[in-house]
C-alpha positions in Angstrom: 6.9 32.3 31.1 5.6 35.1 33.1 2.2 36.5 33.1 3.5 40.0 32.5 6.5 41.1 29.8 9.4 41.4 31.7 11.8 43.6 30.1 15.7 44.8 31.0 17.7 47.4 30.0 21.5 47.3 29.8 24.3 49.4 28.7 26.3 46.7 27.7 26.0 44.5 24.3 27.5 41.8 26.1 25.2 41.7 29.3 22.7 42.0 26.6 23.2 38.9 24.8 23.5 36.9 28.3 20.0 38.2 29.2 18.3 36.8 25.9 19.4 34.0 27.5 16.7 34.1 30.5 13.3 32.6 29.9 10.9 35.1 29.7 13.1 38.3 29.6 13.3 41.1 26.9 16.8 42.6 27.1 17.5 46.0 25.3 20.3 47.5 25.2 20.5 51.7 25.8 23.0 54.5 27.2 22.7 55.0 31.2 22.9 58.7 32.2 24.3 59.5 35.3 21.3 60.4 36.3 19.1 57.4 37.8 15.7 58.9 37.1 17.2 60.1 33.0 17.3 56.5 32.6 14.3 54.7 34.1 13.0 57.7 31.3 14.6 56.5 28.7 13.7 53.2 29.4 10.1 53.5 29.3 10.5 56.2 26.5 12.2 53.4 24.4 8.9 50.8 25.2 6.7 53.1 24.6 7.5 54.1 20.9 7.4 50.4 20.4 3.6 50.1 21.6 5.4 48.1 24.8 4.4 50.2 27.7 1.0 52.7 27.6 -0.1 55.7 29.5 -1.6 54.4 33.2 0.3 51.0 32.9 1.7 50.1 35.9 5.4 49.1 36.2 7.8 47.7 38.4 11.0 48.9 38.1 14.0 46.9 39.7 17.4 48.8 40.2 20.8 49.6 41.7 21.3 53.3 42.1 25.0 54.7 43.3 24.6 56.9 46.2 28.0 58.3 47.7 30.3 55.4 47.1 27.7 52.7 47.7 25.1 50.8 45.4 21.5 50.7 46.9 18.9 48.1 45.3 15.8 49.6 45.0 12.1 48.2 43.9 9.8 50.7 42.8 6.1 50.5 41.7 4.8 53.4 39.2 2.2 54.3 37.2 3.2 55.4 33.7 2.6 59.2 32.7 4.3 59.4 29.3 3.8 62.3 27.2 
């Protein structure tokens, strides 16, 4: 297993249950907003009321993001102000 939790988010029951199928890899399932940054919120919203994720964690966040009529892949490094 990894050192750190590794955790992924879906909007899809059925991508869902493929991902409990990866070593090391928490998958939850929760609604996307069109609205990229609405739901890397969400996301960490949804670990933090489960004691997952903490005020001045740091987090790597690992996504595809539509812009125009193309996906970009992004990688992003943050440190976790949650109210």
């Amino acid at each position: 297993r990894p050192n750190s939790p590794v955790y992924a988010f879906t909007n899809t029951t059925h991508t869902r249950r493929r991902l409990n199928l990866v070593w090391g890899v928490t998958p939850w399932r929760i609604s996307f907003s069109s609205e990229p940054e609405k739901t890397i919120q969400r996301a960490m919203q949804h670990l933090h009321k489960r004691s997952l994720l903490y005020t001045h964690d740091t987090v790597v966040i690992v996504s595809d993001i539509l812009a125009g009529s193309e996906f970009v892949q992004t990688i992003q490094v943050r440190q976790v102000t949650l109210e």
